[in-house]
C-alpha positions as CSV (number, residue, x, y, z in Angstrom):
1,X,171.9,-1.3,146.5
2,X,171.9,-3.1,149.6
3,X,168.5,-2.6,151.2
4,X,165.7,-5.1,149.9
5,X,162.8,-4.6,152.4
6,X,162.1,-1.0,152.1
7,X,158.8,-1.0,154.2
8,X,159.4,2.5,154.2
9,X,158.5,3.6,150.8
10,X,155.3,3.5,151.5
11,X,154.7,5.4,154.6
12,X,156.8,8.1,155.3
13,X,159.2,8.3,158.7
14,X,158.7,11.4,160.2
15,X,154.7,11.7,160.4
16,X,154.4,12.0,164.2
17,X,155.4,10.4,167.4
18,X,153.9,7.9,169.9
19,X,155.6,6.1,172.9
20,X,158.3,3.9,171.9
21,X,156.5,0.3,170.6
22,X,158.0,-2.0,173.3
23,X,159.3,-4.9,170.4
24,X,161.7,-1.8,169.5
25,X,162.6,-0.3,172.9
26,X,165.7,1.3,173.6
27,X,167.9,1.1,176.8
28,X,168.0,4.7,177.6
29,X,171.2,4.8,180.2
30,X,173.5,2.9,177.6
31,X,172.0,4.9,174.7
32,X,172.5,8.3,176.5
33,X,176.1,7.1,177.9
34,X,176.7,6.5,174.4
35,X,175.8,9.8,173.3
36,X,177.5,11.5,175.2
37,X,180.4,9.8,174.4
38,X,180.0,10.2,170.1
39,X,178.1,12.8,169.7
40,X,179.5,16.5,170.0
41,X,177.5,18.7,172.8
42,X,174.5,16.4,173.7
43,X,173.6,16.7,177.3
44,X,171.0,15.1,178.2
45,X,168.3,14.4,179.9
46,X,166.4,12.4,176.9
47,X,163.0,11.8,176.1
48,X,162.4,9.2,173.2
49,X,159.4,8.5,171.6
50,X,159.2,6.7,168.0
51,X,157.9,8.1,164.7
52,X,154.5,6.4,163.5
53,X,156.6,5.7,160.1
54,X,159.7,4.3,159.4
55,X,158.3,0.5,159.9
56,X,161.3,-1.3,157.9
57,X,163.7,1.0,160.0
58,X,162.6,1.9,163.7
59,X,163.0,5.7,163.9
60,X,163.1,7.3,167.2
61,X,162.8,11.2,168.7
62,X,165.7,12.0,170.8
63,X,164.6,14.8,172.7
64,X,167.1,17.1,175.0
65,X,166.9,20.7,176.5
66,X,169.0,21.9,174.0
67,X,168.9,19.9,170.8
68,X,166.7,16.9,169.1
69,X,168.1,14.7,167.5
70,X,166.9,11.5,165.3
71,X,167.8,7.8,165.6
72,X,167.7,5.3,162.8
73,X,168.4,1.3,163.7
74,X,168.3,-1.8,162.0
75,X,165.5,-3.5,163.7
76,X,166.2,-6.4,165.9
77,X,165.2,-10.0,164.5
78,X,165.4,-12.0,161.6
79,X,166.1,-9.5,158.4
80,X,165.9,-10.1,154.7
81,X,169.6,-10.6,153.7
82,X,171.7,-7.1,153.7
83,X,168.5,-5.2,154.5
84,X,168.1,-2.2,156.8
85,X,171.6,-1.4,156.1
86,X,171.5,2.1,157.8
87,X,175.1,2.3,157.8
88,X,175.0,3.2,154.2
89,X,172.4,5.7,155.1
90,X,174.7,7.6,157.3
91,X,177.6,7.4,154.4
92,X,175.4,9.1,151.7
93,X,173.9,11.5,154.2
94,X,177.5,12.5,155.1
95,X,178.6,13.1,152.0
96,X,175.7,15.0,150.5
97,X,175.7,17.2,154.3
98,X,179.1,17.7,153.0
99,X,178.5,19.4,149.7
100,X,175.3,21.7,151.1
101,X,173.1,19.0,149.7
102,X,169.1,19.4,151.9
103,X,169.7,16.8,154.4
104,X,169.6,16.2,158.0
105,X,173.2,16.7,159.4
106,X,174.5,12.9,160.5
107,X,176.7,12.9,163.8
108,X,177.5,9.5,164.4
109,X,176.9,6.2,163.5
110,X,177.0,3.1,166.1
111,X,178.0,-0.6,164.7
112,X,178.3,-1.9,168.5
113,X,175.0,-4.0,169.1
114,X,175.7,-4.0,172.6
115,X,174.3,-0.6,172.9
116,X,171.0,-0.3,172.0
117,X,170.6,-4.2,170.3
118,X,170.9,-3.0,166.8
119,X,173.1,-0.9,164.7
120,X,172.1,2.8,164.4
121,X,172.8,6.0,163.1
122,X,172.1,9.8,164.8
123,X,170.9,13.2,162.8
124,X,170.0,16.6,163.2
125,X,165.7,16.4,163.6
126,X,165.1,19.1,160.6
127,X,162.0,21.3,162.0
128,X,159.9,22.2,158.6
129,X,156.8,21.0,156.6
130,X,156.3,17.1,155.3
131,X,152.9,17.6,152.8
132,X,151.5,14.1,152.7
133,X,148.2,14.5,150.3
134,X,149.5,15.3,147.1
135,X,146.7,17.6,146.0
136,X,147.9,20.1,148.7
137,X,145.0,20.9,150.4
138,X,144.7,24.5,152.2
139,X,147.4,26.0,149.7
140,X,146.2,27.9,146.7
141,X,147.3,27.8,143.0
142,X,149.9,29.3,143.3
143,X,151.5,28.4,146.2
144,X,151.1,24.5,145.2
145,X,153.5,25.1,141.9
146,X,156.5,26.0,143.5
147,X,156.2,23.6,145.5
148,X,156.2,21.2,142.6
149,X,159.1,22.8,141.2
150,X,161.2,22.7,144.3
151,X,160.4,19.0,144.0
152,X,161.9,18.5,141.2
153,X,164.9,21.2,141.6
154,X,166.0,18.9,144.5
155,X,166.1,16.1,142.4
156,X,167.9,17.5,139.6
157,X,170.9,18.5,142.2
158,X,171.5,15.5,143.7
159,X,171.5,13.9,139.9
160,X,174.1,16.7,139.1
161,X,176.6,15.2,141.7
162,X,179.7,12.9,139.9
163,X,179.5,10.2,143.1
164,X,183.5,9.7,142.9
165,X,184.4,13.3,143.2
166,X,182.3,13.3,146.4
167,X,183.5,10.1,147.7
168,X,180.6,8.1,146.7
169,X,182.5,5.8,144.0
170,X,181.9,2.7,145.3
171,X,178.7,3.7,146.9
172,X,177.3,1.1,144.3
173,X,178.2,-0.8,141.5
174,X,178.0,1.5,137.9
175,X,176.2,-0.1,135.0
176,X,173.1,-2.6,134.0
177,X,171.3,-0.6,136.7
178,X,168.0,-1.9,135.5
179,X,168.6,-5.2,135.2
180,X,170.0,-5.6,138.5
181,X,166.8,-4.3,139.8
182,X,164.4,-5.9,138.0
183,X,166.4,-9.3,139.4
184,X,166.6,-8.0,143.0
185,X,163.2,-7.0,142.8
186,X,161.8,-10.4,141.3
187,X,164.1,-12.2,144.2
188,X,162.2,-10.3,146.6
189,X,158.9,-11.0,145.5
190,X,159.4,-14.5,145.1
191,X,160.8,-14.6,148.7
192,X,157.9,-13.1,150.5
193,X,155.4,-14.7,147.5
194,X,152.1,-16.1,149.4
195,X,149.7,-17.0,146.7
196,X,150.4,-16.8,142.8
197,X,150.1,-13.5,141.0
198,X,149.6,-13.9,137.1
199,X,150.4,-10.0,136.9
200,X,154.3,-10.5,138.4
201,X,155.0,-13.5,136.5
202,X,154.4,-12.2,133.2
203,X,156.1,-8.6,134.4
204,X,159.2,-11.0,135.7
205,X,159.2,-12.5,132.3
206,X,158.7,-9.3,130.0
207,X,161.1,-6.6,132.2
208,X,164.2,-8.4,131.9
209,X,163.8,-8.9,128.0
210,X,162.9,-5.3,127.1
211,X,165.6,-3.3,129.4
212,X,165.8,0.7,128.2
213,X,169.4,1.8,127.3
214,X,171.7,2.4,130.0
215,X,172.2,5.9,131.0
216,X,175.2,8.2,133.4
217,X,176.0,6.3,136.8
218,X,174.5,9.0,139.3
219,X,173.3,8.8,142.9
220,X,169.8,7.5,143.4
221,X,167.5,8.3,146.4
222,X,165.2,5.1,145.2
223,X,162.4,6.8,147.0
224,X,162.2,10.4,146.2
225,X,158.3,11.5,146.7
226,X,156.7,15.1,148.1
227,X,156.1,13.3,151.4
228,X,159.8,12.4,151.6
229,X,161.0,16.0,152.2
230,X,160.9,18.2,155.1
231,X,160.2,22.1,153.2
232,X,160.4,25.3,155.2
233,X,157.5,26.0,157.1
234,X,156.4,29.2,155.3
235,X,158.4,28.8,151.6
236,X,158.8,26.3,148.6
237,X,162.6,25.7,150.0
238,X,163.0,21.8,150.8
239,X,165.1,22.0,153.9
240,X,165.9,18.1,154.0
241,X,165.3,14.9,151.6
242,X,164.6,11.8,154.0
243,X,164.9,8.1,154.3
244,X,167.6,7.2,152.0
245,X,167.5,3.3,152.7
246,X,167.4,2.6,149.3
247,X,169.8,5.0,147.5
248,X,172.7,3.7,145.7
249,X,174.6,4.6,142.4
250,X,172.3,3.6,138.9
251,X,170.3,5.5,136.4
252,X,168.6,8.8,137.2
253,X,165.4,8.0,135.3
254,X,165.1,5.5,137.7
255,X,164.3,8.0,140.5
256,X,162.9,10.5,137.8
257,X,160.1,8.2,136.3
258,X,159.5,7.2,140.2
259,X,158.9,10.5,141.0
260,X,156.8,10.8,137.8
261,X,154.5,7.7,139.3
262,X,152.5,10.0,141.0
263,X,151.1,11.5,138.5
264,X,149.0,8.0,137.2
265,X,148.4,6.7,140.3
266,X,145.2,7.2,140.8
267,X,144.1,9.0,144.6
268,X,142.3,6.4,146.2
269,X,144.9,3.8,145.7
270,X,148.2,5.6,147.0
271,X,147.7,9.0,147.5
272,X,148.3,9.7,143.5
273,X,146.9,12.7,140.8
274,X,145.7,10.3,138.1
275,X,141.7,12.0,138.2
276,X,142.3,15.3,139.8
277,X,141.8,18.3,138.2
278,X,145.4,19.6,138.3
279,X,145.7,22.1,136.4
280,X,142.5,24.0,138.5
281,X,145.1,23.1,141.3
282,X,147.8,24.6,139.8
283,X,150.2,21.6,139.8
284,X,152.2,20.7,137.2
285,X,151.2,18.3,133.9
286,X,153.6,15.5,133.7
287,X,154.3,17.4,130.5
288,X,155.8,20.4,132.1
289,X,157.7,18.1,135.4
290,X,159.7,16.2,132.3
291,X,160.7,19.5,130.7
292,X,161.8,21.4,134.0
293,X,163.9,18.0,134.8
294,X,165.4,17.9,131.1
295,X,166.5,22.0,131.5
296,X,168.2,21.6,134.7
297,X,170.0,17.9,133.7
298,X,170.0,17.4,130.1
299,X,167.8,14.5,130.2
300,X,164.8,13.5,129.7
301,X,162.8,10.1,129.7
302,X,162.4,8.3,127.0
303,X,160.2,5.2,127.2
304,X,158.2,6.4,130.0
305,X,155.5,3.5,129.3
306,X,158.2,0.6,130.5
307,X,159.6,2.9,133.2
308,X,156.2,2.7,135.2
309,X,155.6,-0.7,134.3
310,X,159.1,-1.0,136.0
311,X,158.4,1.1,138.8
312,X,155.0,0.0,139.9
313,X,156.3,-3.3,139.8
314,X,158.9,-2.7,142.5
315,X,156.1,-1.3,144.5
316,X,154.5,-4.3,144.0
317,X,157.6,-6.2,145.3
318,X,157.7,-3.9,148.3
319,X,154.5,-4.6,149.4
320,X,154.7,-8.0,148.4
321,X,157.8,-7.8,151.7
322,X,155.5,-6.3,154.2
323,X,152.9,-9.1,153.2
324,X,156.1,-11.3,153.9
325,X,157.0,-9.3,157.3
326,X,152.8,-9.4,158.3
327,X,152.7,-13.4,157.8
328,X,156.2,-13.4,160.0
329,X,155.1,-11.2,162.2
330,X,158.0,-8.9,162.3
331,X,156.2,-5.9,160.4
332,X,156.5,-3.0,162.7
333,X,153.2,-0.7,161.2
334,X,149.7,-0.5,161.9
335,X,149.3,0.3,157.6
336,X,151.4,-3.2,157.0
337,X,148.4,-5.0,156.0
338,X,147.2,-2.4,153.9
339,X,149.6,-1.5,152.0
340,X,150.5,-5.9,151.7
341,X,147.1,-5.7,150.6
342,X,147.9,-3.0,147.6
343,X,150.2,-5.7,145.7
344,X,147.5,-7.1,143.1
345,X,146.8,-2.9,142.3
346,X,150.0,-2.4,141.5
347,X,151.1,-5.7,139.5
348,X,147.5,-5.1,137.3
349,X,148.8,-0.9,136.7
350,X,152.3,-2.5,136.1
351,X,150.9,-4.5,133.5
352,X,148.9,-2.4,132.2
353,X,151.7,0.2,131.1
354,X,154.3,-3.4,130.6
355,X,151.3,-3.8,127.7
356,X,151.4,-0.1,126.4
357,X,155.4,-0.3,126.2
358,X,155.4,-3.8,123.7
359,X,154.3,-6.5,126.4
């Protein structure tokens, strides 16, 4: 994986527009010259305005009479080393669009940063639902389900591919997938570390030494959550999976157990289920996700205890970057500091399941 400053796991890109934040404008002649050029039947003229999200990579509208289109760039400035790589973005997106996978269609990507300062990448906008609370409020029972299973549906097919026979082979390297996060994660963390933590320095000591078995080398979205998809606006039918600046190839329980996150998180800290009544809300137990997963892949999780304690501590790491990006001032949303402020939450609720799992 090459991205290590994914801001955008915890805000999602597409959750509005406002007028382009001038640190990230765009020069619209070259950009639209460009288009032209690259991308098959734009005409222009363009209106661009920039999604409220998407504050590791700037996102932009591109709006035309006939079709509107997305923009993903590497932001301008000093960048955590092989961050914001949305060239790999555009490869995965390519070849998933390629196989019918749900994802926005990718027309071209740009490495010239004469055009617009930055690399960048253009897609298909995907007009559709993104359902940020969890809880699904306004649906009924039985319309929030479905929705759940859909979820998980979308997961299980993009853990079905076999990367090489879809040109994805060398999308990442295969094996000691764990371990290579838990040490890209810790090298984060201590790189954007502002005052000690007792919670990550015991987690950094006890991950390493207590890594699960290694399991198939699959494609990973690293961020797959409800508010990542884009679902038809009147069905359970995800019409596009988003932000893929962390995917690579490693171990489906990896994006699985993230997933699975949600459901012991608790509300007021990050928009989780831990305390609702869900079963009055007709949403799935974690119970009933695991077995849907394991009947559509084979698989099932089997120390789910040390794969939140793994997963809350890379949210811990990411926030622990934005803290980093606030103090440098290169942090690009208004939630930075909040979510910077999150990182003792999640390094205690790491521990706390690091402790369940043998800690």
């Amino acid at each position: 994986m090459s991205q290590t400053d994914p801001a955008d796991d915890v805000q999602s890109t597409f959750s509005g527009t406002r007028e382009v934040d001038p640190r990230y404008a765009l020069d619209e002649a070259r950009l639209g010259g460009w288009l032209a050029a690259n991308v098959e039947g734009y005409a222009g003229p363009l209106i661009i305005r920039q999604f409220k999200g998407g504050q590791s990579n700037p996102t932009y509208e591109l709006a035309t009479p006939g079709r509107t289109y997305v923009l993903r760039r590497k932001p301008p400035g000093t960048l955590l080393a092989s961050a914001h790589a949305v060239d790999r973005e555009f490869t995965v997106i390519s070849a998933l669009h390629a196989q019918g996978y749900p994802v926005a269609r990718p027309w071209a990507l740009c490495t010239d940063d004469g055009v617009i300062g930055s690399m960048f990448y253009v897609m298909d906008k995907v007009e559709g639902r993104v359902l940020w609370d969890l809880k699904l409020p306004g649906l009924q029972p039985d319309q929030r389900r479905p929705i759940y299973d859909a979820q998980v549906d979308a997961l299980a097919a993009l853990h079905a591919f076999d990367p090489a026979a879809i040109g994805l082979g060398d999308y990442g390297r295969p094996g000691n997938y764990f371990e290579r996060q838990v040490g890209r994660w810790t090298k984060q963390y201590r790189a954007s570390e502002i005052e000690p933590i007792p919670a990550m320095d015991r987690l950094i000591e006890f991950l390493p030494a207590t890594l699960p078995p290694e399991g198939p080398t699959r494609i990973v979205h690293g961020d797959f959550r409800l508010d990542n998809l884009i679902l038809a606006p009147d069905a359970p039918e995800v019409r596009a999976v988003l932000d893929w600046e962390l995917s690579t190839l490693g171990d489906p329980m990896a994006d699985f157990s993230y997933l699975l996150i949600a459901w012991v998180i608790p509300a007021s800290a990050r928009n989780g289920l831990a305390g609702a009544d869900i079963e009055a809300l007709g949403i799935p137990s974690v119970e009933q996700t695991v077995e849907r997963y394991a009947r559509l892949t084979g698989a099932a999780p089997r120390n789910l205890d040390w794969l939140f304690a793994y997963n809350l501590f890379r949210l811990a790491a990411i926030c622990q970057g934005i803290a980093g990006r606030v103090r440098d001032g290169t942090a690009a949303s208004a939630h930075a500091k909040t979510m910077a402020a999150q990182v003792p939450m999640l390094a205690a609720g790491a521990l706390s399941f690091a402790k369940k799992a043998g800690a």
